[in-house]
N, C-alpha and C positions, 0 to 999 in steps of 0.2 A: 487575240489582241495582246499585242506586247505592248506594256507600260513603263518609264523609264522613273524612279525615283530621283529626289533630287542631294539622296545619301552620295558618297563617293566613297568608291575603298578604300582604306588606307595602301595595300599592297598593291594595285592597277593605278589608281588615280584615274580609275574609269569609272562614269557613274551604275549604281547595279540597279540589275534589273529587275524586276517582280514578274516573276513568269508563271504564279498563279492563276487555275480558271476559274474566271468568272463566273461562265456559262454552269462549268462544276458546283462552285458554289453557288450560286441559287439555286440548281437542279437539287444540293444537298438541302440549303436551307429550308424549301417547299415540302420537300423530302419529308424534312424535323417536323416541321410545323402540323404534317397529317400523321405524322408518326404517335402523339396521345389519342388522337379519336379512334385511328386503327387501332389501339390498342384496346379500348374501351368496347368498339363495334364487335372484335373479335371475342373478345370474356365475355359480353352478352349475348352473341350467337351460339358462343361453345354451350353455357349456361341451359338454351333454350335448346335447342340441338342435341342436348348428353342423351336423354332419356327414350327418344327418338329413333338414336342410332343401335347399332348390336355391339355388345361387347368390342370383338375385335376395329371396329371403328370408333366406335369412343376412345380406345389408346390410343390409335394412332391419330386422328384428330388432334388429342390434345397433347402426344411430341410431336409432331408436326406444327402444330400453334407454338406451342414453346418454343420448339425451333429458330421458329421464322421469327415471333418476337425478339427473342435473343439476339438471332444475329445481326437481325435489323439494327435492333442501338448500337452493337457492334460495327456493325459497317458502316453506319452513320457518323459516328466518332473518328475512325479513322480516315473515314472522306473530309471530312473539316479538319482535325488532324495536318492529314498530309496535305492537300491543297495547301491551306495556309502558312503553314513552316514548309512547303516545296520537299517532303521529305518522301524520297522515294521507297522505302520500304513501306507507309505507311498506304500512300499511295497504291501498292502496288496490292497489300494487304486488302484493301480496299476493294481492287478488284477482282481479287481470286474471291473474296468472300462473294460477292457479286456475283459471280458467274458462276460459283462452284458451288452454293447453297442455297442464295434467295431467287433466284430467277426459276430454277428448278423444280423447288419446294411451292413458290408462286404459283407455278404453272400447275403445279400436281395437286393443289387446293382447290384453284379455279376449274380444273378439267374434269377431277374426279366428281359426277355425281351422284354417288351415292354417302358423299359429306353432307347432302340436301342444303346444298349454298342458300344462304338467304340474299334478296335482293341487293341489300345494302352494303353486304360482304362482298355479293361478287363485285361490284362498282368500286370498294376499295380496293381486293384484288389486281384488277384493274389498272388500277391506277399507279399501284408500288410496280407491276409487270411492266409499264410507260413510264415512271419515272428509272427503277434500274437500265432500263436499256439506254437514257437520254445517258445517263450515269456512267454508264459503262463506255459509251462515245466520247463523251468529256475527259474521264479521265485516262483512255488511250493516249488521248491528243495531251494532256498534264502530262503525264507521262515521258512522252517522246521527247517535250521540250525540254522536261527537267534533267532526261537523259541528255541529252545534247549540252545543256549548261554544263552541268558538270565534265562531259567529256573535254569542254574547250575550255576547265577552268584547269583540267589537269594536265591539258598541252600547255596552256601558260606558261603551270609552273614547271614543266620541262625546260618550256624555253629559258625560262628566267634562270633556273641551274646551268643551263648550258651556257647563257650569258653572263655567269659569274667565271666560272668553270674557263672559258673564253679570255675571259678578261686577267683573270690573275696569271702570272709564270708557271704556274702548278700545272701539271699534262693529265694526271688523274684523279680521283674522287681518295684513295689513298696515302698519295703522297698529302695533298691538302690538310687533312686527318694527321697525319706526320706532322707536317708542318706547323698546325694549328698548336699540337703538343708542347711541339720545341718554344712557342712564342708564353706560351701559355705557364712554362718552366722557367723562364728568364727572369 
């Protein structure tokens, strides 16, 4: 859903357009919002869980939770982030952390068990596994658009140099440089 503001640019005198998602941002916000009790769920399962597991799963359990904590607020921030300033690296940060860490790590929490999931965990699990993927949809689609804005803002200003370029006696980019000097010396 494209939205038109009722700003104008000063260089187009076309109005601009907000090509933020929506769908992204609420997938994030809903995200945010179960993002403290996940975290809460998870210290109190690890807690109950430590004494339970053998060694070698009690570390990896808790970098594995570290992990996924971590990069969660990290991916979270960059998804509000980039949505809302349309900023394509943020964006894009966004979703390699997404794909390349939490979906993963998600998977390999909720699948392994010999972590002895408690119910309530795996239901969060869950649920961040269903929200990254809606996440990772959304911001393809952010994405794409905000790649195309830009590409057609940078044809613009192609055009708009060739239309000056055009317009004045000067034949090159060059002599104009020249020319600018000698006006500029007077």
């Amino acid at each position: 859903m494209e939205r038109t503001c009722a700003l104008i640019t000063m260089t187009t005198k076309r109005p601009l357009q907000i090509i933020s998602s929506f769908a992204l941002q609420m997938a994030v916000y809903f995200n945010l919002c179960i993002y403290p009790m996940h975290f809460i769920n998870l210290c109190l399962s690890l807690y109950f869980k430590h004494k339970l597991l053998s060694v070698t799963y009690q570390v990896i359990a808790f970098s594995a939770c570290l992990v996924h904590l971590g990069s969660e607020g990290v991916r979270l921030g960059l998804g509000f982030y980039g949505n809302l300033a349309e900023n394509m690296s943020a964006l894009f940060g966004f979703l390699i952390t997404t794909i390349i860490i939490q979906i993963p790590l998600t998977v390999f929490l909720v699948s392994n068990s010999a972590f002895l999931n408690l119910p309530l965990e795996f239901v969060f699990y869950i649920m961040i596994v269903i929200f990254s993927a809606f996440q990772t949809v959304f911001a393809i689609q952010a994405l794409k658009k905000t790649a195309d804005r830009e590409v057609s803002k940078y044809l613009d200003k192609i055009e708009r140099e060739k239309e000056v370029l055009a317009s004045s006696d000067v034949k090159s980019p060059k002599t104009l440089k020249k020319t600018k000097r000698i006006h500029y010396q007077r």
